[in-house]
C-alpha positions as CSV (number, residue, x, y, z in Angstrom):
1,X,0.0,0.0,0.0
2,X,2.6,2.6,0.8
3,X,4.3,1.8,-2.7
4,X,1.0,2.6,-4.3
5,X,0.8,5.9,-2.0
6,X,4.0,7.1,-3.0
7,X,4.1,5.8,-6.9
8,X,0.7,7.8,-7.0
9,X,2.0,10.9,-5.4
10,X,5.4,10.5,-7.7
11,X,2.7,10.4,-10.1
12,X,0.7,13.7,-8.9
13,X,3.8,15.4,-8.5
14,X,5.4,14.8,-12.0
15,X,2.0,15.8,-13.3
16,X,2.3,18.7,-11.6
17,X,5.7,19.7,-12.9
18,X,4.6,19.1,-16.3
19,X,0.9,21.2,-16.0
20,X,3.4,24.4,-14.2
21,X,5.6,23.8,-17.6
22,X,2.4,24.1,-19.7
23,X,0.9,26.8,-18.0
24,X,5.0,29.2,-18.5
25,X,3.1,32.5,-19.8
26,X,4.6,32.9,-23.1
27,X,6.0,36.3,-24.0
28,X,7.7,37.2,-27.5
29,X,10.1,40.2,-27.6
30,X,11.5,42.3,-30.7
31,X,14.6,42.9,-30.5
32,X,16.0,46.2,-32.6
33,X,19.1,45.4,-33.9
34,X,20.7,41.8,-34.6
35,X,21.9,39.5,-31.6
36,X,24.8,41.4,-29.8
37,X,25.7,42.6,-26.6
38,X,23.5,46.0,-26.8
39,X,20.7,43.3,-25.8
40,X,22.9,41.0,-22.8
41,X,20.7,42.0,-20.7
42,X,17.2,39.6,-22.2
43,X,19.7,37.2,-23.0
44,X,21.4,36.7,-19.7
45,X,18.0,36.4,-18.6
46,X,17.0,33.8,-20.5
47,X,20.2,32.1,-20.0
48,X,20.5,32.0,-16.3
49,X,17.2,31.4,-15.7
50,X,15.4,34.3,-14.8
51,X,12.8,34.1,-17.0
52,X,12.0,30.6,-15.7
53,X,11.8,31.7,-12.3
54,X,9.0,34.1,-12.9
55,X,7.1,31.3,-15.1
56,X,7.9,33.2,-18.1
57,X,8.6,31.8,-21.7
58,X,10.7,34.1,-23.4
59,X,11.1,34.1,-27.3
60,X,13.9,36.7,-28.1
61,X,13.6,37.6,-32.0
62,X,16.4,39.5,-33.2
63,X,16.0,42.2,-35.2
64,X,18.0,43.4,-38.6
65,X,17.8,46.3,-41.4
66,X,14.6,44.7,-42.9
67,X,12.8,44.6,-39.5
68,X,10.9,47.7,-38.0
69,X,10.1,46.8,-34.5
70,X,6.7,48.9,-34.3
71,X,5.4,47.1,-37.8
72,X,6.1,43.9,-35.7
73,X,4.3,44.7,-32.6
74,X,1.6,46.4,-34.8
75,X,1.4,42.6,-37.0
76,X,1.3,41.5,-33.5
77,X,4.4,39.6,-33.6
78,X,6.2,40.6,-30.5
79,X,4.5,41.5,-27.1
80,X,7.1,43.9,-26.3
81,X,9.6,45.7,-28.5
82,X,12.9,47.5,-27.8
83,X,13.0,50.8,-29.6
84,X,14.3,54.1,-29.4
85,X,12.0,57.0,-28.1
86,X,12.2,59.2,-31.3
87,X,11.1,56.2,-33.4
88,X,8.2,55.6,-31.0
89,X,6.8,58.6,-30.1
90,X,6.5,59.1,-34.0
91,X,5.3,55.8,-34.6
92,X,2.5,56.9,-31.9
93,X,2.2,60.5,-33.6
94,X,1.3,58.4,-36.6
95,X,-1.6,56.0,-35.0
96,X,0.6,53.3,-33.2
97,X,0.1,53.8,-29.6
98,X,3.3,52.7,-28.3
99,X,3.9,52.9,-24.4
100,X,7.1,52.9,-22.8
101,X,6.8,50.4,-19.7
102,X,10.8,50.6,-18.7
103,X,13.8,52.1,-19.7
104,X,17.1,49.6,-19.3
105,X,19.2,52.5,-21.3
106,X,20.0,55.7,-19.1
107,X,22.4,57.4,-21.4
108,X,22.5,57.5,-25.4
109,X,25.5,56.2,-27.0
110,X,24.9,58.1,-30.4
111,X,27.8,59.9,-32.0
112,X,28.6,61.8,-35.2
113,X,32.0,60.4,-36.0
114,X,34.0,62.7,-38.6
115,X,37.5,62.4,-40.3
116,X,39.6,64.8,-38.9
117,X,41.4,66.0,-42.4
118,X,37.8,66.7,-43.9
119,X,38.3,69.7,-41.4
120,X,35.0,69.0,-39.3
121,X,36.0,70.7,-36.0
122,X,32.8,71.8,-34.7
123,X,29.4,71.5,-35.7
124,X,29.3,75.0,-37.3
125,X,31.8,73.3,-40.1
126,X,28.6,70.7,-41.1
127,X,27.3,73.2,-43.7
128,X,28.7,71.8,-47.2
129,X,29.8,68.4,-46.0
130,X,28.6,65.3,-46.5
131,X,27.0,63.3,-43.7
132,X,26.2,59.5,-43.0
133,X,22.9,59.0,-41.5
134,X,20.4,55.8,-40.5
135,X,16.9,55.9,-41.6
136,X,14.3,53.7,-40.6
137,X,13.3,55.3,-37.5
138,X,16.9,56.2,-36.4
139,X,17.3,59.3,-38.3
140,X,15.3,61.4,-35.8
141,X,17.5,62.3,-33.4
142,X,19.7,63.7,-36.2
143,X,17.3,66.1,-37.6
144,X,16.4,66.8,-35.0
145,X,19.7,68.5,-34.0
146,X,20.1,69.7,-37.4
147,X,17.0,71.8,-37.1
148,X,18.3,72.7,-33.8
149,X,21.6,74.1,-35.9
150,X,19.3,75.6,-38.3
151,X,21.6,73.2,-40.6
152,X,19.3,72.2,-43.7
153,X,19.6,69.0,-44.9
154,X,18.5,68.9,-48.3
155,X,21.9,69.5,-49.8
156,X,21.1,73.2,-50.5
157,X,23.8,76.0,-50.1
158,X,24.4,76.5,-46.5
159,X,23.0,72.9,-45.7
160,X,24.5,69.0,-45.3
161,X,24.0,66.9,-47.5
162,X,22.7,63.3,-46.2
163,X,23.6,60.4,-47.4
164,X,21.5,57.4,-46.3
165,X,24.3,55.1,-44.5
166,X,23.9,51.8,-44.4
167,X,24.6,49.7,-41.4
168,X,28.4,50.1,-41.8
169,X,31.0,52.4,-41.5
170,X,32.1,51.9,-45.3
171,X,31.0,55.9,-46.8
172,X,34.0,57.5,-44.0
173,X,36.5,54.6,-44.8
174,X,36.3,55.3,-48.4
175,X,36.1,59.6,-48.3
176,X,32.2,59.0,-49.5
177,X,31.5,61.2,-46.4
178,X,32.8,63.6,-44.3
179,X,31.0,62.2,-41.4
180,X,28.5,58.9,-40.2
181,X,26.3,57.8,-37.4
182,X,28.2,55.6,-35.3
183,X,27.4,54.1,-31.6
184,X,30.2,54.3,-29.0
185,X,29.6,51.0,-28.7
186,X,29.3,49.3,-32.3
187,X,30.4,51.2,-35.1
188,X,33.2,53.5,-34.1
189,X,35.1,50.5,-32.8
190,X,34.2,49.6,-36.2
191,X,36.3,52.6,-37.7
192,X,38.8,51.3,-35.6
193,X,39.5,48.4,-36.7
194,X,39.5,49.2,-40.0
195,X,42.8,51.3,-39.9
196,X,41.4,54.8,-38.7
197,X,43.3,55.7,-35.3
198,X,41.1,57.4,-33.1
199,X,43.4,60.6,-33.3
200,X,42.5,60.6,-36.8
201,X,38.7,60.7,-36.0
202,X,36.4,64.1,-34.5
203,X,33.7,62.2,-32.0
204,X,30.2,64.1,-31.6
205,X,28.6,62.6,-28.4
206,X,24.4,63.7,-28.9
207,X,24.8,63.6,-25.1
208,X,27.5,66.7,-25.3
209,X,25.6,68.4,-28.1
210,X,22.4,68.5,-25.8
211,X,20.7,66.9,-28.2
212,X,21.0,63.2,-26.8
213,X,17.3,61.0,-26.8
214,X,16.3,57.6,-25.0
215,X,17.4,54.5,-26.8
216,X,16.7,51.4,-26.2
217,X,13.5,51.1,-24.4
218,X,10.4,48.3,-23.6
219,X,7.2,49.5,-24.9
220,X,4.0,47.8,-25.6
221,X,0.4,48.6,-27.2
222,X,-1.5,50.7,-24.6
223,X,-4.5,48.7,-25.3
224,X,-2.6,46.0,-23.5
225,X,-2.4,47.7,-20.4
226,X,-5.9,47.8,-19.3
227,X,-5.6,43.7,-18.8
228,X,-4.5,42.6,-15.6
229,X,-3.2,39.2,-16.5
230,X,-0.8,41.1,-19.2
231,X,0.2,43.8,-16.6
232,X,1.3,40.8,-14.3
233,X,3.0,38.8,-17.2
234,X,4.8,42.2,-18.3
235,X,5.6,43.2,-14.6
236,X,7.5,39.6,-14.1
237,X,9.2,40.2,-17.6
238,X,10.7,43.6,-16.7
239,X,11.8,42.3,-13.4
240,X,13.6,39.2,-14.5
241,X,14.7,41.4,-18.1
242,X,16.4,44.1,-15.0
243,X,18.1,41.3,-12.8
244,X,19.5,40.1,-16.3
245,X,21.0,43.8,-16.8
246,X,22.3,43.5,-13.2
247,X,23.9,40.4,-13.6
248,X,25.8,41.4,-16.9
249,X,27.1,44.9,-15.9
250,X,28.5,42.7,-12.6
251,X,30.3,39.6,-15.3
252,X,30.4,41.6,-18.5
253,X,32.9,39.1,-20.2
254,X,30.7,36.2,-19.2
255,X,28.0,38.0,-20.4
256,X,29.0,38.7,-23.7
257,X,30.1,34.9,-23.8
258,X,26.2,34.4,-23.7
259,X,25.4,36.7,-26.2
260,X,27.9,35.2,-28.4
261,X,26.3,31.5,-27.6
262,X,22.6,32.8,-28.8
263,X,24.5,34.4,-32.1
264,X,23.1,31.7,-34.8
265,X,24.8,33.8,-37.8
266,X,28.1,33.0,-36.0
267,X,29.0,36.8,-37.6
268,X,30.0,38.3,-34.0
269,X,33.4,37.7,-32.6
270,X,34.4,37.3,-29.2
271,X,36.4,40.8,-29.0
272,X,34.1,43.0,-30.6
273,X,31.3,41.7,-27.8
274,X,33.3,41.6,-25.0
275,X,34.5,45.4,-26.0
276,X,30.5,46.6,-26.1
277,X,29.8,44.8,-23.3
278,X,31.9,47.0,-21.5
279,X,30.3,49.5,-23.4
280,X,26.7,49.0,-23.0
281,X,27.1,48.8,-19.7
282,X,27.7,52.6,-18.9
283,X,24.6,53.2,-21.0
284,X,22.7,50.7,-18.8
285,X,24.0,52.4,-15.5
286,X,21.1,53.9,-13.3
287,X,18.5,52.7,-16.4
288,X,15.2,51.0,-15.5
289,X,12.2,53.1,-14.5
290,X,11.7,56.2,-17.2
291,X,12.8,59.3,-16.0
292,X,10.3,61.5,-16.1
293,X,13.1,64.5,-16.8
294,X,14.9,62.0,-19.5
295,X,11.3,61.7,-21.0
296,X,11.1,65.4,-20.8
297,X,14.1,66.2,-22.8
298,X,13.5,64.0,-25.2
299,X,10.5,65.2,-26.5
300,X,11.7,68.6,-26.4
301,X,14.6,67.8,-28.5
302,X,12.0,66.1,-31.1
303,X,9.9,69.1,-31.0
304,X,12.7,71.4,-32.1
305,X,13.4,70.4,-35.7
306,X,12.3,74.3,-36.8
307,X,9.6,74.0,-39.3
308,X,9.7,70.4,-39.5
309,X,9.7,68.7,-36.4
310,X,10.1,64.9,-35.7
311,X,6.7,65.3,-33.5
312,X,4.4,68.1,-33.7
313,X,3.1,68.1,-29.9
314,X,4.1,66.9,-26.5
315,X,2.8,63.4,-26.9
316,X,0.2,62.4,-24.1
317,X,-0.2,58.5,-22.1
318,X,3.3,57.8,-24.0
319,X,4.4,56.1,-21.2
320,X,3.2,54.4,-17.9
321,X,5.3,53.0,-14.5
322,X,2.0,50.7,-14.1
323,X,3.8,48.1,-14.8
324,X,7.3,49.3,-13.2
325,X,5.2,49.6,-10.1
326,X,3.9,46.5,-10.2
327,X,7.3,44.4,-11.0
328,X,9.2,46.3,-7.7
């Protein structure tokens, strides 16, 4: 009899097991960009576990040049999304009501990265040269400090001209361009290693220029808020997502090792990732719940393009700590 008593509860308790692993709340997140260490922080999380422990079944979809996080939220292919504020609050401007539930990255890690003998020395030498910039929902924060400058940018006399840069650093390595959009993190360490010393390069920070927006956000469909059961799922995700951050910025070479392990196009190497690690992780320092100031700034800095601003008003229910709140 006790046999039977304790096959049967062996039994219940395996059932159990398998009903909790049923039951994981799945959750699918966009990434922006392609799998590297700008995005440790979901992986670690997946990696070590933390996803697991809040009952969470994460799907981490990496992103690319064809794919434009709020079409895939909109499709309703991700839950979440990772995008940059200028990208969203236009993306909301124009009928998407995106709504930024946390904000991993504290700082922006945007440059303008210039050759030093095209004789760029100051922003007030732009007018006549030629300059590298991202589309697709990245260019935003350039116009809008171009409009700031009063620099056109249609290529007319006292203007830049803009030539759209793909995602390299190929137009200033080959003179096509005076300057390009890099990330201290990515793609000036790409200039780097392609023969350029850094005390043949000018550096722009957006963050010295004043002109600096948040990158790198989670933000959801507001419709989604007003269910409970999401705000939980979404509460557990940005918990375990933050602990993932933590863990990295504390082993940022074993992080980047992870990130390297989830890379399926085998194109990252270990150097370059263990490099932005380092790097990512003073952008990630102090991030988590949006700064109502940082939000602030922002929007004021879209709103200052001159006559043709990245946002025509000061966006309204943009973003929520609901679900901050609710996670810690």
């Amino acid at each position: 009899m006790k046999r039977k008593i304790s096959t049967l509860v062996a039994t219940l308790a395996l059932g159990l097991v398998s009903v909790s692993a049923i039951a994981a709340d799945q959750v699918t997140l966009q990434l922006k960009w392609v799998t590297q260490a700008q995005f440790a922080g979901y992986f670690v999380a997946k990696d070590k576990g933390f996803y697991t422990d809040e009952n969470l079944d994460v799907t981490i979809k990496p992103g690319g040049p064809d794919v434009a996080p709020p079409q895939v939220i909109a499709g309703g292919g991700a839950d979440v999304i990772i995008d940059w504020m200028p990208s969203a609050l236009a993306s909301r401007e124009k009928g998407l009501p995106l709504v930024n539930i946390a904000q991993p990255f504290k700082r922006s890690g945007m440059m303008l990265t210039c050759r030093k003998d095209s004789g760029v020395k100051t922003p007030q030498d732009f007018p006549g040269r030629t300059l590298g910039v991202w589309f697709y929902g990245n260019e935003y924060p350039f116009l809008s400090w171009m409009g700031r400058l009063n620099i056109p940018t249609d290529g007319s006399s006292g203007g830049v001209t803009v030539l759209k840069q793909g995602f390299n650093v190929d137009p200033i390595l080959q003179k096509q361009a005076d300057c390009v959009s890099t990330m201290t993190y990515n793609e000036y360490w790409q200039i780097i290693d392609a023969g350029l010393g850094s005390d043949e390069l000018v550096t722009f920070k957006y963050e010295d220029q004043g002109v600096a927006t948040l990158e790198d956000g989670l933000y959801v469909l507001e419709k989604n808020l007003a269910d409970p059961a999401f705000v939980d799922k979404m509460a557990r995700f940005v918990r375990a997502s933050m602990k993932g951050w933590a863990w990295a910025r504390e082993n940022s070479d074993a992080a980047a090792d992870i990130v390297l392990e989830n890379d399926e196009t085998g194109a990252q190497t270990e150097n370059h990732q263990r490099r932005m690690m380092g790097e990512i992780n003073k952008l990630t320092a102090g991030g988590g719940k949006l700064d109502e100031a940082d939000y602030e700034r922002t929007v004021a800095t879209l709103m200052s393009g001159g006559s043709d601003p990245v946002i025509s008003k000061a966006p309204f229910g943009a973003w929520s700590h609901a679900i901050w709140d609710a996670a810690f």
